[in-house]
C-alpha positions as CSV (number, residue, x, y, z in Angstrom):
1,X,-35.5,21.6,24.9
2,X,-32.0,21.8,23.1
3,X,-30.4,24.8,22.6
4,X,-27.2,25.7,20.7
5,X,-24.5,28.1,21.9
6,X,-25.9,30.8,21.7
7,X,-29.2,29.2,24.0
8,X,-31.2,29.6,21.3
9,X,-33.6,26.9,20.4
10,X,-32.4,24.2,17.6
11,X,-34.9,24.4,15.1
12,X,-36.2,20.8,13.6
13,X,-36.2,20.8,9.4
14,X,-39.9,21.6,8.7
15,X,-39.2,19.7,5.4
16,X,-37.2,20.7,2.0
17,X,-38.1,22.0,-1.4
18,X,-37.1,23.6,-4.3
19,X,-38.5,25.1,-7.5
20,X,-36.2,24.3,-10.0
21,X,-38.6,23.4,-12.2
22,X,-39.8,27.4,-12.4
23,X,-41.2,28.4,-15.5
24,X,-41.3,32.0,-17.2
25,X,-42.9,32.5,-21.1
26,X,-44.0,35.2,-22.6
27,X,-46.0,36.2,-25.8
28,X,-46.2,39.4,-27.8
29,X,-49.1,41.6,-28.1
30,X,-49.9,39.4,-32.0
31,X,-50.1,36.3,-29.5
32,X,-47.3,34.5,-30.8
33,X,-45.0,33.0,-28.2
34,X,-41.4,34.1,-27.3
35,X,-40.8,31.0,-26.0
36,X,-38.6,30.3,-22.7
37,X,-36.6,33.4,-21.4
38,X,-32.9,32.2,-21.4
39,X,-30.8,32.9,-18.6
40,X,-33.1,35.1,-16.9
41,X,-31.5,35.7,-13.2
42,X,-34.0,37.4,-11.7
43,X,-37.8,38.7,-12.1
44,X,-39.5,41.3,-9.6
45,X,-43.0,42.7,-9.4
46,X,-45.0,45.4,-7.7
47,X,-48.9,45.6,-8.4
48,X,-50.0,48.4,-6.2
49,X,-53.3,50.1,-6.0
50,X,-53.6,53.7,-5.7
51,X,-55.4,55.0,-2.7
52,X,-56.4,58.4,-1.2
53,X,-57.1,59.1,1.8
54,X,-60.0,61.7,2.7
55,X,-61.6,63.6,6.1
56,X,-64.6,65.7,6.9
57,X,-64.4,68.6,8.9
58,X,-65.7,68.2,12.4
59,X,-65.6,64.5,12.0
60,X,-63.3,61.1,12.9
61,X,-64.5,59.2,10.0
62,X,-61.6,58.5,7.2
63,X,-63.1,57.7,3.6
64,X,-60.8,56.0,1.4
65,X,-60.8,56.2,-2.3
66,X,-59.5,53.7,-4.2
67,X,-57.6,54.0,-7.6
68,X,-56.6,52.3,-10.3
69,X,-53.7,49.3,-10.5
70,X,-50.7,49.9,-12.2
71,X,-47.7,47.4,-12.2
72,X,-44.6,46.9,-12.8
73,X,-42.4,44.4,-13.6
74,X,-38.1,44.0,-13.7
75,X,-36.5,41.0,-15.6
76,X,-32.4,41.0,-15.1
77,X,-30.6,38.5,-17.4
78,X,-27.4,37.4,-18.7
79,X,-27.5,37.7,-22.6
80,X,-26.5,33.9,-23.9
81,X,-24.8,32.5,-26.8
82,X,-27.9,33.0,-28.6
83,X,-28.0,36.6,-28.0
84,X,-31.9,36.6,-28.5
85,X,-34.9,38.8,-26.8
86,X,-36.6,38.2,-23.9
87,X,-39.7,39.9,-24.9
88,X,-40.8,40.1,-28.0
89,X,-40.7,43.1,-29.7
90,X,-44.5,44.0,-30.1
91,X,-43.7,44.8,-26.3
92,X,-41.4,47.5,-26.9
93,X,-44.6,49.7,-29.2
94,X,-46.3,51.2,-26.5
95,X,-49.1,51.5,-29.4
96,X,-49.4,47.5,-29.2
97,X,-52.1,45.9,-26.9
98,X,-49.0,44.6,-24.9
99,X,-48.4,40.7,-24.0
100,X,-48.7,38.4,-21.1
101,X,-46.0,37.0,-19.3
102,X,-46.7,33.6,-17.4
103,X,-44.7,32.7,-14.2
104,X,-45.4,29.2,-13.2
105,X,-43.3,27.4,-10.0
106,X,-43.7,24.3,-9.0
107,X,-42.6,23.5,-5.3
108,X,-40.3,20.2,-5.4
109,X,-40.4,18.5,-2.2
110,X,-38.3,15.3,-1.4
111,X,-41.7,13.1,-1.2
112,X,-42.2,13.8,-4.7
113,X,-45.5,16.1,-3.5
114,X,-45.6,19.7,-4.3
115,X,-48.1,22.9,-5.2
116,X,-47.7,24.9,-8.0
117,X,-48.2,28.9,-8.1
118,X,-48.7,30.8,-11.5
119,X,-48.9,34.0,-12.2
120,X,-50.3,35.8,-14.8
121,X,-49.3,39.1,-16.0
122,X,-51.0,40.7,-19.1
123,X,-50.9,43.9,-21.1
124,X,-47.1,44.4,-20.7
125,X,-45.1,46.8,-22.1
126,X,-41.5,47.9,-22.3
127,X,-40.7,51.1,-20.9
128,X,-36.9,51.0,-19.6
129,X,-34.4,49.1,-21.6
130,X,-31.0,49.1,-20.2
131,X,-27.8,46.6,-19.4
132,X,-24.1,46.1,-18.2
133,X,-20.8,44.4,-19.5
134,X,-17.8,43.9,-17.0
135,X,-14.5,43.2,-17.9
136,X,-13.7,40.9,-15.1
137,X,-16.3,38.5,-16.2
138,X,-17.1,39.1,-19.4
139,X,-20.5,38.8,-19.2
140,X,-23.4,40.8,-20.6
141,X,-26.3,41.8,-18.7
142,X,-29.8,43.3,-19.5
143,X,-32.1,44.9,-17.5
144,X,-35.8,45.3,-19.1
145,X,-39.0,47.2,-17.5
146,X,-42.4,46.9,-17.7
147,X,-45.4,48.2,-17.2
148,X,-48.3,46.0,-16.8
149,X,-52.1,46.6,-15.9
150,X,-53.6,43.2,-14.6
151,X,-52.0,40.1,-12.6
152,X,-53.8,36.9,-12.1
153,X,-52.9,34.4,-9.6
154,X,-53.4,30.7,-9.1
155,X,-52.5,27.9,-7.1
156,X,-53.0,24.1,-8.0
């Protein structure tokens, strides 16, 4: 087997993608679309599920009680020419039935073949607004947080 200079292994390509073609949309809670999210750098998730942990006296069996889901969701962007929203902003009244935000990526690989993943994240709401300027590149950046209660997830 080869090795490099180190004497580790050299490692074959398993193959090469991309997913350029990576989609995020939104829609207010009235259902009308927000369209494409401009410039949107980066978008993180957690969806956890509560859980407690109980014990009986006198006994080795654990019993584990599970809560509810609660998520939340970061969107970090660099505001364009345009200057527009991200979300709409029915998403910023907690009072509103919140909107969905679909995430849809599409695996490019060189033989033209490829999966794609969506995800589906619904009753959102805004619950941190925040963002950034710097001098040494002039460049505006927003930061939004969301809650969100469900996420859906699909693969074609």
């Amino acid at each position: 087997m080869a090795t490099d200079i180190y004497k580790r292994p050299v490692r074959n390509v398993g193959g090469v993608f991309s997913v350029e073609s990576s989609l995020a949309t939104f829609s207010g809670g009235s259902g009308t679309s927000a369209g494409i999210a401009s410039l949107v750098q980066q978008v993180q998730w957690n969806y956890p599920r509560d859980v407690k942990y109980i014990y009986e006296i006198g006994s080795t069996d654990e019993y584990r009680v599970l809560g509810r889901t609660r998520g939340s969701l970061s969107i970090g962007r660099i505001v364009g020419a345009n200057g527009g929203n991200i979300v709409d902003e029915e998403l910023f009244d907690a009072c509103d039935t919140g909107g969905t935000m679909t995430i849809s990526a599409k695996g490019q690989l060189c033989n033209g073949k490829g999966a794609t993943v969506i995800y589906t994240f619904s009753s959102l709401f805004v619950v941190d607004f925040g963002g950034t300027i710097s001098v040494e590149d002039q460049m505006i950046r927003e930061n939004v947080q969301l809650t969100f209660s469900g996420l859906a997830k699909s693969t074609s």
